[in-house]
N, C-alpha and C positions, 0 to 999 in steps of 0.2 A: 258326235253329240256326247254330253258327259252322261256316267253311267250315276244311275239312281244310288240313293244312299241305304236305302231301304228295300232288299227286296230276299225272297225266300230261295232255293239251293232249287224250286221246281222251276222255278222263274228262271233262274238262270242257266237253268239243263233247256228250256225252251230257249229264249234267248239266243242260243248257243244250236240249239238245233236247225233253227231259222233258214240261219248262213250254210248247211247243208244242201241248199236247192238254193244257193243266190246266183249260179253263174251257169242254171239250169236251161234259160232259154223256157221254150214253150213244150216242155213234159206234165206228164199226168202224176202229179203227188200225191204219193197215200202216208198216211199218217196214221200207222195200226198202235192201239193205245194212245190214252189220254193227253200225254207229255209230247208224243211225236204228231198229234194230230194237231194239237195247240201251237207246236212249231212251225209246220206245214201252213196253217192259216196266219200267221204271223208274218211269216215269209212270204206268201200271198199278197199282203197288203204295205209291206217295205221294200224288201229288198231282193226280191223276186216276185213282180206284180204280172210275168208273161204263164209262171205255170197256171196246169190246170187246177182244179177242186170239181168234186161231184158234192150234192148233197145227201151222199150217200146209197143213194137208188140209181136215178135214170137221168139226170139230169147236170149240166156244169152252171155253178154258180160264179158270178164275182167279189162277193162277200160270203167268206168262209160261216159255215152253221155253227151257231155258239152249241157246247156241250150242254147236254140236260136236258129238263122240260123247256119246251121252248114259248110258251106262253100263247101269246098273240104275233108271234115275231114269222113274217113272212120269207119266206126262202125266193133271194130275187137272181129268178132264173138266167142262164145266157145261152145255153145250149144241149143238144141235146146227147146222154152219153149212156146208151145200156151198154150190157156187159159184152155182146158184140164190138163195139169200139173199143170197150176197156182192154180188150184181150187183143183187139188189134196194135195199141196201146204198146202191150204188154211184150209181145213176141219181136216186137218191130226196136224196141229200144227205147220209146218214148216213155220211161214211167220212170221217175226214181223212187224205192218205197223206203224207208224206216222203219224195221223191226225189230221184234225184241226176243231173237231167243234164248234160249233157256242155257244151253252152252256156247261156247265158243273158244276155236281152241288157235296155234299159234298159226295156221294155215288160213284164217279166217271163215272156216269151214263152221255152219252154225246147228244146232240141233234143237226141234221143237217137238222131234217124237216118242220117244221113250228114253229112260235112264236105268241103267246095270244090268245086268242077268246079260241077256242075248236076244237079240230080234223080234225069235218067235216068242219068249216068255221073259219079256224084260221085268225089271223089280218097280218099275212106275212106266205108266201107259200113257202116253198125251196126248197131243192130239193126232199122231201121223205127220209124215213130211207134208199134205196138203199142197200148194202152188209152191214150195221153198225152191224144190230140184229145177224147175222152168224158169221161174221168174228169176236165181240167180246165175242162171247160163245168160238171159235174155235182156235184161236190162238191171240197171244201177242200184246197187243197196248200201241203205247207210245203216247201222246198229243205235239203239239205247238198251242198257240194264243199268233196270236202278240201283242193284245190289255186288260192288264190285270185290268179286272175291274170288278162291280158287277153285269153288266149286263151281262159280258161271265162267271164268277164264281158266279153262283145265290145263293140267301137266302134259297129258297124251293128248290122244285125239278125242275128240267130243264122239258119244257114246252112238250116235247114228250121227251120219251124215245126211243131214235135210236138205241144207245150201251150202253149194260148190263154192271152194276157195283154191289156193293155190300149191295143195298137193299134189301134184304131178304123177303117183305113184296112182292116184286112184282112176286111174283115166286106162282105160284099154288099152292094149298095146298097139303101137297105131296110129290110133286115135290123137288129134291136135286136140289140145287144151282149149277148151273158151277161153273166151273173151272176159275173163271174169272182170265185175269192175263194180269194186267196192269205196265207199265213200269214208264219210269218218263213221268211229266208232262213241259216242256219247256214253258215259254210267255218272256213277254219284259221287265221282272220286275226277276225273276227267275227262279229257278229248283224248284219241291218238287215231291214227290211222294207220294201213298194211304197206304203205311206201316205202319204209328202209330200203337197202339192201337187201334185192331177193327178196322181194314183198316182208323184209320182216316188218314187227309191232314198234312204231314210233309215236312218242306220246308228244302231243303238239301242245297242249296247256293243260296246267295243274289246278283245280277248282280252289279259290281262295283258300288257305290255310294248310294245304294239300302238300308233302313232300314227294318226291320221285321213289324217295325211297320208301313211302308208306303204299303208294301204288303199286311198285315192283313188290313187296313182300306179298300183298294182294292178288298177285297175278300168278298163275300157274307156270307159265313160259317169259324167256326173256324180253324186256322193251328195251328200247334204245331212246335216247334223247336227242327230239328232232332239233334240227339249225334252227336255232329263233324259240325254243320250247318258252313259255311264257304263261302268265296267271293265265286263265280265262275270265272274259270281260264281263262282266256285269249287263245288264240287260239299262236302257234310257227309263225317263218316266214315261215316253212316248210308248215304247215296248210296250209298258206294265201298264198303261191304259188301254191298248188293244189287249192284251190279253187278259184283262179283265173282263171287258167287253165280251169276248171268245168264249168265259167262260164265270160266267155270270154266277154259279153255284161253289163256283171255289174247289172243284173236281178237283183241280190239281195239289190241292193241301194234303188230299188221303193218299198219293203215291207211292209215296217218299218216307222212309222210317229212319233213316240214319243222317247224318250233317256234320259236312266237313266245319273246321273252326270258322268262325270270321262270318256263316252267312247266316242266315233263322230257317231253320225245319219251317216255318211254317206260319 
């Protein structure tokens, strides 16, 4: 389908997130944040119409919950999902999630619990690893940051390790390596994913206006330029009317503070 003429850098990090969970099968998609959840449901209703969606509680729906107040808009049930199933879900394989932490470094190793100082008395506190350490031994994760720089893609290692990547050093002696299995990685600058050689960072498309080289300056660690690396695609007007629909309040307009050339902030 041809891609819209018109559309914003949030739209097209959605868009682009989508196709993350299109060759998913029937897994349980979580969409933590507004951009990833708006993908998730996007992808629900194109081009991966077998995953799952919760309405957020207890229950799977087949039309994704638009963000916001939701008016008179009824949530039309299909089945039923507490957080018993979720975790069965969870440990089994079946979930692919997209999240957004805070670091991430050239192992794909991600961090959403504290930053500098040391452990016990770090220089900023967040939230704790939370589900990160389980859910990425256990099933599939993909990344978004909206802000691609070298403070969210670090030099060294990211400052805790929340979610397992493909360090080899930090694993017991012994001990086999998971299974890690990491999807793409989404920011405000492009795609890439941990495919190279020896899982390194392969940048698969460049968001409109975007050089290799403006990315690479941006990145802490080296990327490499996948076979085929290419723009990234524009989102249909079909896209941009469901994810309107999706998101009725225009949540996605406040995300995003920076924009590559060629697409509109907003």
């Amino acid at each position: 389908m041809t891609t819209a003429k018109d559309y914003t850098l949030a739209e097209l990090i959605i868009a682009t997130g989508a196709q993350a969970w299109a060759a998913d099968g029937e897994v349980l998609a979580t969409g933590i944040g507004p951009l990833p959840r708006l993908a998730a449901g996007l992808a629900k209703l194109t081009c991966a119409p077998g995953i799952m969606m919760t309405d957020g509680e207890a229950y799977l729906v087949e039309d994704p919950i638009p963000l916001g107040p939701r008016g008179d808009y009824k949530p039309k049930l299909s089945g039923w999902m507490p957080y018993s199933r979720v975790f069965d879900s969870v440990w089994s394989g079946r979930r692919h999630a997209m999240v957004t932490p805070v670091q991430v470094d050239r192992y794909g190793q991600g961090n959403i619990s504290a930053l500098g100082g040391d452990f016990q008395k770090p220089k900023v506190a967040m939230l704790g690893v939370r589900g990160f350490p389980g859910n990425s031994i256990c099933h599939k994760n993909s990344m978004f940051l909206p802000n691609h720089s070298k403070r969210t893609f670090v030099e060294g290692e990211v400052d805790v390790v929340a979610s397992v990547g493909y360090n080899a050093k930090n694993w017991p002696e012994g001990a086999k390596p998971a299974d890690v299995k990491l999807g793409v990685v989404i920011t405000d600058l492009c795609v890439f994913d941990f495919n190279g050689p020896d899982h390194a960072a392969q940048v698969l498309s460049l968001h409109p206006g975007v050089t290799f080289e403006q990315v690479q300056e941006a990145t802490g660690f080296p990327l490499l330029r996948a076979e085929g690396m290419k723009t990234t695609e524009g989102p249909t007007e079909q896209q941009l009317a469901i994810i309107a629909r999706l998101d009725p309040h225009n949540v996605r307009a406040t995300v995003l503070k920076g924009n590559p050339a060629g697409v509109r902030a907003a």
